[in-house]
C-alpha positions in Angstrom: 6.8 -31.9 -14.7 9.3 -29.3 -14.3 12.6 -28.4 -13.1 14.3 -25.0 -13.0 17.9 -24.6 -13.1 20.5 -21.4 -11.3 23.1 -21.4 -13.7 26.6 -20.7 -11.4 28.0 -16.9 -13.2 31.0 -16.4 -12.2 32.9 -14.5 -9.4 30.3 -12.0 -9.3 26.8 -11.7 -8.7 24.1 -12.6 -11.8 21.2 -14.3 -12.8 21.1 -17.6 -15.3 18.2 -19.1 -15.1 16.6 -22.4 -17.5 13.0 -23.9 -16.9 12.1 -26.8 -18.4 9.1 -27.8 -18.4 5.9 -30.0 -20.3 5.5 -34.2 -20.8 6.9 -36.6 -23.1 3.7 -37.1 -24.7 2.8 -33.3 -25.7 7.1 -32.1 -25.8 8.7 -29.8 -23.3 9.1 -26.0 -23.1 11.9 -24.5 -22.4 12.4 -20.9 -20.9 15.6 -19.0 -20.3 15.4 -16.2 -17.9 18.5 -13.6 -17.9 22.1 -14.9 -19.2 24.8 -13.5 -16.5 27.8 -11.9 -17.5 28.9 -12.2 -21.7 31.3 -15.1 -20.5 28.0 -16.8 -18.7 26.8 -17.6 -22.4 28.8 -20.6 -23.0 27.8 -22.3 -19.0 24.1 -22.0 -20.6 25.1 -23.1 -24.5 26.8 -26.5 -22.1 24.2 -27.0 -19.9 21.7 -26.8 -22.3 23.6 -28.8 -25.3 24.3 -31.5 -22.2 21.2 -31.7 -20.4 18.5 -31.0 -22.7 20.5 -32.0 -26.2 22.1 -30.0 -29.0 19.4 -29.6 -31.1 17.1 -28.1 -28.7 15.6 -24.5 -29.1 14.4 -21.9 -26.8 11.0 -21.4 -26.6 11.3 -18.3 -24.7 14.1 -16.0 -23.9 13.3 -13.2 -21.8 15.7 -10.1 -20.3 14.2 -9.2 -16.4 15.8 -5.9 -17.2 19.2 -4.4 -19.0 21.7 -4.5 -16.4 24.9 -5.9 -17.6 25.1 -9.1 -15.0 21.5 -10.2 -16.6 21.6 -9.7 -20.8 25.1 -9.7 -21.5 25.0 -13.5 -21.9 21.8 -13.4 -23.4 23.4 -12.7 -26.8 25.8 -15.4 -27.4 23.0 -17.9 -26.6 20.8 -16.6 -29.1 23.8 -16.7 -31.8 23.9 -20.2 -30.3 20.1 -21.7 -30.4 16.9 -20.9 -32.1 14.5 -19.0 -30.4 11.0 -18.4 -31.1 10.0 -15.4 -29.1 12.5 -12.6 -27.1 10.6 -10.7 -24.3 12.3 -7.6 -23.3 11.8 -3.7 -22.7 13.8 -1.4 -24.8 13.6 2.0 -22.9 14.6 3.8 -26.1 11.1 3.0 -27.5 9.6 5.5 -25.1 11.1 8.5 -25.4 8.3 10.5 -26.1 6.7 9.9 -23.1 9.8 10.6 -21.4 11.3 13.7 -23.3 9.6 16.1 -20.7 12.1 14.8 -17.6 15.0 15.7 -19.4 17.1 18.6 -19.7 16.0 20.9 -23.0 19.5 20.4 -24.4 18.1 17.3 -25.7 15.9 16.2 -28.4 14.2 12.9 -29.3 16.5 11.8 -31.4 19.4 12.5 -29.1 18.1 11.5 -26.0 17.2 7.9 -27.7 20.9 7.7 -29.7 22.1 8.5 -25.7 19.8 5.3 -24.3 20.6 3.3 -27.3 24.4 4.1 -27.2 24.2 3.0 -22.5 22.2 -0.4 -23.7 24.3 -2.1 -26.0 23.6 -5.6 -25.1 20.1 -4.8 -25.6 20.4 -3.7 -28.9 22.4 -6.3 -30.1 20.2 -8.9 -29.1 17.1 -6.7 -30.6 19.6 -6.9 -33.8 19.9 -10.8 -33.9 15.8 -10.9 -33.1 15.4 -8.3 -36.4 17.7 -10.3 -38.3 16.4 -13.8 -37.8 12.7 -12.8 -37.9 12.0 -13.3 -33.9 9.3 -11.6 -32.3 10.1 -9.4 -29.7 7.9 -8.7 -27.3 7.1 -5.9 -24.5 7.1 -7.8 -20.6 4.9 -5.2 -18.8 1.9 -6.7 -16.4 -0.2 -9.0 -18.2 1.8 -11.0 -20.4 1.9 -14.4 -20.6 4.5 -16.3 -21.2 4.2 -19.8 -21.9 3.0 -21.0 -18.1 4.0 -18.0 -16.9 2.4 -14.2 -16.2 4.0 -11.6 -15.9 3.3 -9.6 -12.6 5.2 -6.4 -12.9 6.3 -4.0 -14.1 3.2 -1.7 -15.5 3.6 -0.5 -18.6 3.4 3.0 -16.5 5.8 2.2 -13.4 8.3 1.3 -16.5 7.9 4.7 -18.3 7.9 6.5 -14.8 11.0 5.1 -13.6 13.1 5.1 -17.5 14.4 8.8 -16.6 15.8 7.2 -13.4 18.0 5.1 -15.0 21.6 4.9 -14.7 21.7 4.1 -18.7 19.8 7.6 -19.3 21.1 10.8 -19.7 20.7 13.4 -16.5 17.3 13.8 -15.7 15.8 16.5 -13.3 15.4 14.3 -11.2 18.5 12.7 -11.2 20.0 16.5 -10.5 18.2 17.0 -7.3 19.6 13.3 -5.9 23.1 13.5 -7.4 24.7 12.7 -3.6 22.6 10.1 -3.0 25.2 7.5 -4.0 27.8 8.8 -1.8 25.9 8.5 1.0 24.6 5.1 0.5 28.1 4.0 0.0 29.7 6.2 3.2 26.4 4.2 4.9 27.7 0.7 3.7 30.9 1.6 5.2 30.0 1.8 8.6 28.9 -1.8 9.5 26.5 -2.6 12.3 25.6 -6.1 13.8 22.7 -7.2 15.9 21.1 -10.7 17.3 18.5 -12.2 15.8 15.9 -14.8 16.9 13.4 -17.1 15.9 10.6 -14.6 16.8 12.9 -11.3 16.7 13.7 -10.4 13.0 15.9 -6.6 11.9 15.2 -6.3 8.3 13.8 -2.9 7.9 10.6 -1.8 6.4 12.3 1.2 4.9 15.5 0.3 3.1 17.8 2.6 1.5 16.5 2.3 -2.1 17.3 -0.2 -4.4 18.3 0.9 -8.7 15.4 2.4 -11.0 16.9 -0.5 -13.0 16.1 -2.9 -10.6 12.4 -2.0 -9.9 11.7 -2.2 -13.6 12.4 -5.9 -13.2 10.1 -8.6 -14.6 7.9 -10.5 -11.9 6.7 -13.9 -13.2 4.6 -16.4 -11.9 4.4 -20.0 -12.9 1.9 -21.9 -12.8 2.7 -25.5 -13.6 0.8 -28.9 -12.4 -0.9 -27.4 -9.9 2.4 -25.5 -8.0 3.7 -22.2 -8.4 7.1 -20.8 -9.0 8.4 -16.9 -8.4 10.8 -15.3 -10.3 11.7 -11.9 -9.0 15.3 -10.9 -10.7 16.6 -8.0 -9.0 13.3 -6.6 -8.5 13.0 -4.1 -5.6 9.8 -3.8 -2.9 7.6 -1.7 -5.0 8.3 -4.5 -7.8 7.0 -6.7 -5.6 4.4 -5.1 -3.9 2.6 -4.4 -7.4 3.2 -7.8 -8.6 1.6 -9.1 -5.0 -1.6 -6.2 -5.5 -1.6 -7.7 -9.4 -1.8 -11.7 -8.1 -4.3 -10.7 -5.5 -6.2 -9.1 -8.2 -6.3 -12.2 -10.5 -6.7 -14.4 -7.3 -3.1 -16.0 -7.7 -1.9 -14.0 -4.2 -0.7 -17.5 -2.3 2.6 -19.0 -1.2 4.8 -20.1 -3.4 6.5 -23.5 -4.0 9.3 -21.7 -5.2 10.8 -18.5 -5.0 14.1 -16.5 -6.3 15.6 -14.9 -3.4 15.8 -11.1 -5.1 18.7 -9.4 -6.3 21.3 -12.0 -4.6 19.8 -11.6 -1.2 20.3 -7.7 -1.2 18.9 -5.7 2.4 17.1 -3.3 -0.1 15.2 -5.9 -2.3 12.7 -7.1 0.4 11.0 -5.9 3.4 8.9 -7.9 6.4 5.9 -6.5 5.3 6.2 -7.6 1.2 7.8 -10.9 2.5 4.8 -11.9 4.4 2.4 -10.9 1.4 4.0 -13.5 -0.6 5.6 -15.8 1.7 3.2 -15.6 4.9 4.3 -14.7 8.5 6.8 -16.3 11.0 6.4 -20.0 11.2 5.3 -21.2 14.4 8.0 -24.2 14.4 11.9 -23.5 14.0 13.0 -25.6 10.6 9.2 -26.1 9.2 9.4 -25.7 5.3 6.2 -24.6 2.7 8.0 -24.1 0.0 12.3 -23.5 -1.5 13.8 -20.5 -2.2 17.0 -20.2 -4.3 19.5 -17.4 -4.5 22.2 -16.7 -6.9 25.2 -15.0 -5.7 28.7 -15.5 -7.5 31.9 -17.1 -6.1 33.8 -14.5 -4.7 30.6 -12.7 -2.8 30.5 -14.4 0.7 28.1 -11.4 2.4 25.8 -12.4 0.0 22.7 -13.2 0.7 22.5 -10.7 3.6 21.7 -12.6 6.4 18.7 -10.5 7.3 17.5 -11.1 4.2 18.6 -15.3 4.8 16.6 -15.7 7.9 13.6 -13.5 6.6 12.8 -16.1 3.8 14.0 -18.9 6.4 11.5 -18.0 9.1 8.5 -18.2 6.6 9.2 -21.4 5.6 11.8 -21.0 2.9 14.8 -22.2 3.5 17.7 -20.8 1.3 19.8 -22.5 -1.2 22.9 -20.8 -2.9 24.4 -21.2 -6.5 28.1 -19.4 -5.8 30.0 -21.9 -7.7 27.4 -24.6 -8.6 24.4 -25.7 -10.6 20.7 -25.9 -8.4 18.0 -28.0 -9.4 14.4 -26.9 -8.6 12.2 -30.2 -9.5 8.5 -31.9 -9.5 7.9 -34.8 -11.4 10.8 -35.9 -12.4 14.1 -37.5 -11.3 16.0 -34.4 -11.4 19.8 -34.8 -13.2 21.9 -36.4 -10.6 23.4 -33.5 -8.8 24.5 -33.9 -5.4 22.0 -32.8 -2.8 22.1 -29.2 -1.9 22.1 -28.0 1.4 20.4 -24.9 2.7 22.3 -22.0 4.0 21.8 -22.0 7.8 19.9 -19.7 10.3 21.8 -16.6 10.9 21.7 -15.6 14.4 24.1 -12.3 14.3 23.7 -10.0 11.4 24.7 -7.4 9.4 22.7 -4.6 9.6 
């Protein structure tokens, strides 16, 4: 059995995620993926103490990547719980294979003081690990994680895309694209609409680009009593397309009983043509469902999810379910924990564009 829980965050957007899973005869695992915001902590601390019991412990704890709305909560729960084994990537460890993309003006040490100094979430949960003797461990492609592998990111996408990072000093790189913000932002300004249709879908192939920090996201699949469940974070399309080429290489390339909705439903976190390596094409009936797909989006964020993105996962067979202010409950095998029935966001036939 298993059940997987979207912790609500907060007015904004975030990721809280628990997955419980195991029998009663050989004991339960239980997995925390990403803590929302610092004030998220104590949600997770309640709905763990409450559902699970206050003497339970964290198996696994692992940070999809460092942005603020995903760790931050991270470390109250681990002042809160035991945990046996963090999984995160500390960019700071890789700054000689970096060094090269950055201005001359800085050395090692001061271009991993700089990271350190833009990650302190990170490095205060890498404290509490050191100081209570938990492992932590690299997530790059490979790992495995209780029932879970990790599908993304290489070890080298990682490293390529560290100098990229908002939480890094200026790269070269960053340099040459220093107006690329403004633009994206002068773009989101100037708000489009079309029609959509059953058989007639908008979402581009070729999105504005999504964060550096967001395609160093972890990609995990589950595989528990015989289903599968995707977690994508905020990961971006070339996130997903290398965790879809890494599946297909280990033969685990099918559709998914569950799947996160990425980054809250974002226009630049999925394409048609990495949707329908994961999720299939177009349904042939209206309403027909494969699988569940969960997004979680905070209270005060109504355009979220996009409702290109909405229909996209909708028309392959996933209809969308929503956190904003409440708990979801993802479940097989069990009874579930006696929370009202949630409803699926409906087909959206006039979008944003």
């Amino acid at each position: 059995m298993y059940e997987v829980d979207f912790l609500p965050v907060g007015v904004g957007n975030g990721d809280a995620i628990c997955v419980r899973y195991g029998t009663p005869e050989q004991g339960y695992y239980l997995h925390v993926i990403d803590g929302g915001y610092a004030a998220s902590a104590d949600t997770i601390i309640r709905h763990i103490e409450t559902q699970f019991g206050r003497d339970w412990f964290i198996n696994h704890m692992v940070a999809s990547h460092a942005d603020n709305d995903h760790c931050a909560g991270l470390v109250g729960v681990m002042e809160r719980f035991h945990v046996e084994h963090l999984w995160m990537n500390r960019p700071w460890l890789y700054v000689e294979e970096v060094l090269d993309s950055f201005h001359g003006n800085y050395g090692r040490e001061g271009v991993s003081r700089d990271i350190r100094a833009k990650h302190d979430y990170l490095v205060r949960l890498e404290d509490l690990a050191l100081g209570r003797s938990i492992p932590i461990h690299e997530v790059f492609q490979g790992a495995v994680i209780g029932s879970f592998v990790v599908l993304a990111p290489s070890r080298a996408r990682y490293i390529r895309l560290i100098p990229d990072l908002d939480k890094t000093p200026t790269s070269y790189a960053k340099d040459s694209t220093g107006l690329a913000g403004f633009f994206a932002k002068a773009i989101e300004a100037v708000k489009e609409w079309a029609d959509e249709r059953w058989d007639l879908e908008t979402l581009s192939n070729n999105p504005e680009p999504t964060t550096a920090s967001n395609e160093t996201c972890v990609v995990q699949l589950g595989q528990i009593d015989g289903r599968k469940i995707l977690l994508t974070a905020d990961a971006g399309p070339s996130a997903l397309a290398e965790a879809a080429d890494y599946a297909e290489m280990l033969g685990l390339l099918s559709y998914p009983d569950f799947v996160q909705v990425p980054h809250h439903g974002s226009r630049r976190n999925v394409t048609p043509y990495v949707l329908d390596r994961w999720l299939g094409g177009r349904m042939k009936t209206e309403g027909a469902a494969i699988g569940t797909a969960f997004c979680s989006v905070g209270e005060n964020q109504p355009e979220y999810p996009r409702g290109q993105v909405k229909t996209a996962f909708i028309r392959r067979g996933y209809p969308v379910h929503v956190t904003r202010a409440n708990t979801k409950t993802h479940f097989f095998g069990c009874a579930g924990r006696g929370w009202p029935a949630s409803e699926p966001e409906p087909f959206d036939y006039r979008v944003e564009t």
